[in-house]
C-alpha positions in Angstrom: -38.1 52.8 -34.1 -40.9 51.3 -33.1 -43.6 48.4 -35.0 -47.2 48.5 -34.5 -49.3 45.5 -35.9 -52.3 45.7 -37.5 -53.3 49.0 -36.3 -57.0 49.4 -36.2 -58.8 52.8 -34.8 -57.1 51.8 -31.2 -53.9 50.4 -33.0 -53.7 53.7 -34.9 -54.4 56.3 -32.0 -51.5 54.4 -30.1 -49.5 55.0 -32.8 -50.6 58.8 -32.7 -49.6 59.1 -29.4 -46.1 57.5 -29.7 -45.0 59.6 -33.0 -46.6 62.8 -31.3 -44.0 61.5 -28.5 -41.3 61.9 -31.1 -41.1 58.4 -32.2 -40.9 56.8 -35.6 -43.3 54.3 -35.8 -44.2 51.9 -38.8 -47.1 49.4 -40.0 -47.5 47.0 -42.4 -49.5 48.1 -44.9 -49.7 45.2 -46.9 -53.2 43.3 -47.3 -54.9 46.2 -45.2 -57.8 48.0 -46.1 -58.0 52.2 -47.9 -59.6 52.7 -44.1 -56.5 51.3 -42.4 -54.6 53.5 -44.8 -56.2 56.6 -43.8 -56.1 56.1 -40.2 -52.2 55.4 -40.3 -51.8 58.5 -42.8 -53.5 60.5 -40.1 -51.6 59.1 -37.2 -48.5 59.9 -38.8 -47.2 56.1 -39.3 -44.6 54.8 -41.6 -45.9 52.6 -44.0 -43.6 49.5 -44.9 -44.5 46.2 -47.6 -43.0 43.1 -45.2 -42.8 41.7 -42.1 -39.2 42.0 -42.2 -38.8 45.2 -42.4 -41.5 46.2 -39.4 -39.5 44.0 -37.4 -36.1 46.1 -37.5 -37.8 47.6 -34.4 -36.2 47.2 -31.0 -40.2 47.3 -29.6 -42.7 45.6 -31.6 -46.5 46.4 -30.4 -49.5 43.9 -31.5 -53.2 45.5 -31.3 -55.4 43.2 -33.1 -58.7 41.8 -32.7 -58.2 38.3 -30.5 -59.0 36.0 -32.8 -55.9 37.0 -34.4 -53.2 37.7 -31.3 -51.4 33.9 -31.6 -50.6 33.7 -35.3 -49.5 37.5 -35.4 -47.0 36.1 -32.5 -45.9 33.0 -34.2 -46.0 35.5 -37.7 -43.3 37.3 -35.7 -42.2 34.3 -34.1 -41.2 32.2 -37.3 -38.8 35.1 -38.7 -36.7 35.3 -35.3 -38.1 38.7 -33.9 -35.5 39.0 -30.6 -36.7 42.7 -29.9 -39.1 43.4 -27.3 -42.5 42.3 -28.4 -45.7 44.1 -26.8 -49.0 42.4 -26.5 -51.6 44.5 -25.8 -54.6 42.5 -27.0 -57.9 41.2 -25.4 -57.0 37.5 -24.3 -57.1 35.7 -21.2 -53.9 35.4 -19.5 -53.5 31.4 -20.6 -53.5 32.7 -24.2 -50.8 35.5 -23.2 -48.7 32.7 -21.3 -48.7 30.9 -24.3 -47.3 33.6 -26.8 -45.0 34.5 -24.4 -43.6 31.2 -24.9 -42.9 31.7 -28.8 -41.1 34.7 -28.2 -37.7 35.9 -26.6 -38.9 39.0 -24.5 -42.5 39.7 -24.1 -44.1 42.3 -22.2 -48.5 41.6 -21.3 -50.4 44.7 -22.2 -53.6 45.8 -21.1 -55.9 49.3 -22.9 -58.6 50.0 -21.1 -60.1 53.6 -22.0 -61.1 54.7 -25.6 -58.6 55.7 -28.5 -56.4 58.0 -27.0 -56.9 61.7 -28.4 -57.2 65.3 -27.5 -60.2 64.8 -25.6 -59.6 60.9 -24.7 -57.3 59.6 -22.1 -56.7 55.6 -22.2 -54.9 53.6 -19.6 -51.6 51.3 -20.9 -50.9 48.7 -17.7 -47.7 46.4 -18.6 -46.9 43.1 -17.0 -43.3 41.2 -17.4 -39.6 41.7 -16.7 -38.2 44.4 -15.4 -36.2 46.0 -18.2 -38.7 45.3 -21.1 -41.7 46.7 -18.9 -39.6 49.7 -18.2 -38.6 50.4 -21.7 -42.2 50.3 -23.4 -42.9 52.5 -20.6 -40.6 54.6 -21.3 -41.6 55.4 -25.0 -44.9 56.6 -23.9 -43.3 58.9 -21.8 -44.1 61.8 -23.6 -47.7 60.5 -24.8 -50.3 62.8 -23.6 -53.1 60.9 -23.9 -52.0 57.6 -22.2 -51.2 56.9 -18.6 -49.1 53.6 -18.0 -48.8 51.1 -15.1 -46.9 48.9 -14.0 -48.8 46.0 -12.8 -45.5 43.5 -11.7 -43.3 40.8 -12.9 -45.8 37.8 -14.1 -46.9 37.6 -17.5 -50.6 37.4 -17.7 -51.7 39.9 -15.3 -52.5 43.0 -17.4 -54.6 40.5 -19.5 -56.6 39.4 -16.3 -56.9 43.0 -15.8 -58.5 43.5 -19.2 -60.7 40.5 -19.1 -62.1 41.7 -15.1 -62.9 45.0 -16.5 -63.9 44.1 -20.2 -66.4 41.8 -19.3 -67.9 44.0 -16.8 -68.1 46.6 -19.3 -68.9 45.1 -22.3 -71.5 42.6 -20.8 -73.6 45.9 -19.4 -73.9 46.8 -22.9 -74.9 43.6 -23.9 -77.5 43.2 -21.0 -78.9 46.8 -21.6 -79.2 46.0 -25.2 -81.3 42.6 -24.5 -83.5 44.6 -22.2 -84.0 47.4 -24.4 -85.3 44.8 -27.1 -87.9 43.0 -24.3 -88.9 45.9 -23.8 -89.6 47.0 -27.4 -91.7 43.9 -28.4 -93.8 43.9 -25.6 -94.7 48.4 -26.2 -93.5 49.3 -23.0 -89.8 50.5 -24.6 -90.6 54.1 -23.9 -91.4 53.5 -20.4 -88.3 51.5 -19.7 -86.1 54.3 -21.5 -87.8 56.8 -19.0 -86.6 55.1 -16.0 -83.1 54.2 -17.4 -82.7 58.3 -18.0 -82.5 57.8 -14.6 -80.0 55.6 -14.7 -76.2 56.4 -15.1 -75.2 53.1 -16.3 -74.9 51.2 -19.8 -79.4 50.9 -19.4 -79.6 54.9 -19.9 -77.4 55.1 -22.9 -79.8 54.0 -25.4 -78.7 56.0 -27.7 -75.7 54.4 -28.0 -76.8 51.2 -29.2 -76.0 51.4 -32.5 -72.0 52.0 -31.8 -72.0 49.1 -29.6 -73.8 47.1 -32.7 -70.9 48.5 -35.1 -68.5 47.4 -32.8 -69.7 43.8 -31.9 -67.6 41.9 -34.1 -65.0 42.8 -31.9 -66.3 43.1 -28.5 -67.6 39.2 -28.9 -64.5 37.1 -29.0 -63.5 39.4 -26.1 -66.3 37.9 -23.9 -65.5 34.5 -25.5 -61.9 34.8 -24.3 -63.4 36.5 -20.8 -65.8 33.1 -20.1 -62.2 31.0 -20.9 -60.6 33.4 -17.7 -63.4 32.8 -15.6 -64.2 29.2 -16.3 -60.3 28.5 -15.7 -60.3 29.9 -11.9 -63.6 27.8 -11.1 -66.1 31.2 -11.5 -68.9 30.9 -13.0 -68.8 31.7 -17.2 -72.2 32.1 -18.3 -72.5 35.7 -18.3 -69.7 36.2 -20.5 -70.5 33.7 -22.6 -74.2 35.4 -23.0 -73.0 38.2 -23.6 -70.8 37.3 -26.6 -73.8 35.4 -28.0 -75.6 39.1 -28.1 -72.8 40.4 -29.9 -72.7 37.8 -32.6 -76.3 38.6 -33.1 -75.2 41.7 -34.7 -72.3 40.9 -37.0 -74.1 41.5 -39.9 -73.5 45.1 -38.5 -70.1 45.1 -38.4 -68.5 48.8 -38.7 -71.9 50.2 -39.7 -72.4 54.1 -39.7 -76.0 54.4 -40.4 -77.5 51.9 -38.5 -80.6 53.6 -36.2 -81.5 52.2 -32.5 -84.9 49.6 -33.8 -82.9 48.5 -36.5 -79.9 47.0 -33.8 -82.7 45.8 -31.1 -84.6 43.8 -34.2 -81.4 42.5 -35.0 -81.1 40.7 -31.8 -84.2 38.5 -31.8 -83.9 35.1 -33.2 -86.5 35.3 -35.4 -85.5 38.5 -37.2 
């Protein structure tokens, strides 16, 4: 039996993937939105009221939005969780080093990939002791859609992954977005989409703008916890940190379905 925290659309395609592996795995409904509901209804999760419960799991797995991945430790934490507990949230690695002080056996997680699915593959890479590492790998095992890695012993490594690749990706996004907009007040937008067809990277998918707008609330204290990483090993930050300035421009669009591609590059200038 396995517990999955606050499952969101990654969260829940986890889950997917683990009961699709033959495992029972349960959520906590409580407090969580009719979407939530849906998603876990479609994963095939097990619904359960308290804490308490969830945690009669030998393998607990958090996949929350950053903000939230210390108090859903010390949540766990305070009732005396002694299971395995799985991190697999977007923090820097000093953030992971400190929840894997609360707890008794922690294992670092790093997603990188989209919600795995039919069509969607997603890369797991685990960090920590031995035994734990080699038993959440084991229950992906049979999971289709997900490819894990071990990444070694130290705690805080598979979240260094996630902040070195996450901040690449995320802040292309952000950079193609802001360049978009220049390029919109000043009339020359059309031109500049011509040349990015050209381009493969995050400039030529303008199209996509409006996902990455619905997404932002997430994406930006991702970059936040990215310019911590870099700042702590003497890099420079400011890219990061630019880029999760871009993404708080739009968190008035927050899970949006019908935003179009003006209305996110309007949304990013101060005076809009």
């Amino acid at each position: 039996m396995i517990g999955l925290l606050h499952p969101g659309q990654m969260g829940a395609a986890i889950g997917a993937q683990l009961t699709a592996a033959g495992h029972e795995v349960l959520w906590l409904r409580t407090g969580r939105s009719s979407a939530s509901e849906r998603r876990a209804a479609a994963a095939g999760l097990r619904g359960v009221d308290t804490l308490e419960e969830l945690l009669a799991s030998r393998v607990v797995i958090s996949v929350c939005p950053p903000a939230f991945a210390e108090d859903v430790a010390k949540d766990v934490a305070a009732l005396g969780f002694s299971g395995i507990y799985g991190d697999a949230n977007a923090i820097s690695p000093h953030r992971m080093i400190r929840i894997a002080g609360l707890l008794e056996t922690v294992v670092d997680g790093s997603i990188i990939g989209p919600p795995p699915g039919a069509d969607r593959h997603a890369r797991f890479y685990l960090s920590g002791p031995d035994d734990a590492v080699g038993a959440v790998a084991e229950l992906f095992a049979g999971a289709a859609a997900i490819r894990v890695s071990d990444l070694g012993r130290r705690i805080g490594d598979a979240s260094a992954l996630k902040m070195a690749y996450g901040s690449y990706n995320k802040a292309s996004h952000a950079l193609a977005a802001v360049s978009h907009a220049l390029a919109e007040r000043y009339g020359v937008g059309e031109a500049l989409r011509d040349v990015a067809a050209e381009d493969g990277g995050a400039l030529g998918r303008f199209n996509r703008l409006p996902s990455v707008a619905a997404r932002a609330w997430r994406w930006g204290p991702e970059m936040r916890e990215a310019a911590e990483t870099f700042a702590s090993v003497g890099l420079p930050s400011d890219l990061a940190g630019a880029a999760a300035e871009v993404f708080r421009r739009w968190d008035a669009d927050k899970d949006s379905t019908d935003l179009d591609v003006a209305d996110v590059l309007r949304h990013l200038h101060a005076d809009d």
